[in-house]
C-alpha positions in Angstrom: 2.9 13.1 14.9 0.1 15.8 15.7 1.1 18.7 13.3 -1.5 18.9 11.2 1.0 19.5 8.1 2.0 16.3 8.2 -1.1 14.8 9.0 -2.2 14.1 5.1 1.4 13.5 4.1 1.7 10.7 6.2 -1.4 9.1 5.6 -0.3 9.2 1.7 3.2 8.1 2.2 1.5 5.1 4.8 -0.7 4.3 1.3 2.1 3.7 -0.9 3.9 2.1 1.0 1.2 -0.3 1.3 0.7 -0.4 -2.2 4.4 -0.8 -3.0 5.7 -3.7 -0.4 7.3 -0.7 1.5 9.7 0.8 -0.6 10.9 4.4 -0.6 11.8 5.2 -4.1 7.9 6.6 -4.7 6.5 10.0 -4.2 3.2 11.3 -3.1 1.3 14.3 -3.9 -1.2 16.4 -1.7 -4.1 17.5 -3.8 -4.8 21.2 -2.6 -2.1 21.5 0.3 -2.4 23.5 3.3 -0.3 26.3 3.6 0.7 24.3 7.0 1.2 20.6 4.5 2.8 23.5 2.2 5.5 24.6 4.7 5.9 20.8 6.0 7.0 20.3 2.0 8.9 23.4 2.2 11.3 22.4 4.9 11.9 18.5 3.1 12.3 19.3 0.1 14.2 22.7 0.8 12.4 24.3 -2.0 10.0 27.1 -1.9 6.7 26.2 -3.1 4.0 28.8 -3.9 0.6 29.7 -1.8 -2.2 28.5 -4.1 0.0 25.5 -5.5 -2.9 23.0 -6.1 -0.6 19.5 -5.7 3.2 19.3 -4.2 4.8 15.7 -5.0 7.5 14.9 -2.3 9.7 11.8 -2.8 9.6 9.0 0.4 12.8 8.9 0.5 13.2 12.5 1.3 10.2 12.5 4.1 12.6 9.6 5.5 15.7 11.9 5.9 13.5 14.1 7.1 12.2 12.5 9.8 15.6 10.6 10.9 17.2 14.4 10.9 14.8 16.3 13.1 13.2 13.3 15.0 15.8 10.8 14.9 12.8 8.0 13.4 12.2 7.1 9.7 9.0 7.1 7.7 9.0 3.2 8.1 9.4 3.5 12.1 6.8 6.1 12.4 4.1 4.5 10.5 4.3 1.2 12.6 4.9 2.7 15.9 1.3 2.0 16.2 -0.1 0.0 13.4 1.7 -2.4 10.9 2.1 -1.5 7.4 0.0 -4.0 5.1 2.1 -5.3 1.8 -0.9 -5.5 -0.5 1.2 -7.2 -2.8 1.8 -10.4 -0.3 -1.8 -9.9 -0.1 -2.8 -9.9 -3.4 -0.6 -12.9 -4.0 -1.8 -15.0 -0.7 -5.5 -14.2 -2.3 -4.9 -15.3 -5.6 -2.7 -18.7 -4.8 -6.1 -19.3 -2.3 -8.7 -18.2 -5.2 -6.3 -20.5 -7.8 -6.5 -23.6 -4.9 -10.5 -23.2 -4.4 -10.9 -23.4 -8.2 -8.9 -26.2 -8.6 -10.8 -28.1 -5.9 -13.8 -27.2 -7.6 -12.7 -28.3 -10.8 -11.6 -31.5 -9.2 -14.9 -32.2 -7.6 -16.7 -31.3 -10.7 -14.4 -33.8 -12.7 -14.8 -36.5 -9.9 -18.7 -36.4 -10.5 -18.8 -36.5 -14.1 -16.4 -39.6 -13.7 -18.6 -41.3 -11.5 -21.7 -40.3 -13.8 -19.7 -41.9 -16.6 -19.1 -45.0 -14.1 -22.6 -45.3 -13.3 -23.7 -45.2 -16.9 -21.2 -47.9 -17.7 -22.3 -50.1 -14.6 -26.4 -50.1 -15.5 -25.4 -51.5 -19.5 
């Protein structure tokens, strides 16, 4: 979408998402909006929001409707038309089973070689 109101919007609602495995029930905010972000706001929200207003907060689930009414797409749709959303939390959780199965090999190896030092002790008396 090349409207510059939605421009920032999208890129917020394309974070969360990330961040929260791709749910809708969030909402993002636009530090300092645009009066063109402003009147994107205006028509999802059907509520008038004042020039100057230094953050609007829109819920994802109304950007969704949004988008399905006037473009027949959702928020989901439009966001991976051209790139996949990442779930940071599958990543965070593939990261962390790896980090726990590196340590674990570590702490393996190191308990292998102190049994083998122990061994080797035992064998020279």
């Amino acid at each position: 979408m090349e409207d510059p109101g939605w421009r920032r919007l999208l890129a917020a609602a394309r974070r969360s998402l990330e961040r929260n495995g791709g749910r809708l029930d969030g909402t993002v905010s636009l530090q300092s909006p645009s009066d063109d972000e402003r009147i994107v706001i205006i028509g999802i929200t059907d509520a008038h929001r004042f020039a100057g207003s230094t953050r609007l907060t829109v819920r994802l689930a109304d950007v969704d409707d949004q988008l399905r009414a006037v473009h027949g797409v959702g928020l989901r749709d439009l966001l991976t038309a051209s790139v996949p959303l990442r779930s940071r939390p599958t990543e965070a959780k593939r990261e962390a089973v790896a980090r726990d199965a590196l340590l674990r090999a570590v702490m393996e190896e190191r308990l292998l070689a102190l049994l083998l030092d122990d061994l080797r002790d035992a064998a020279r008396y």
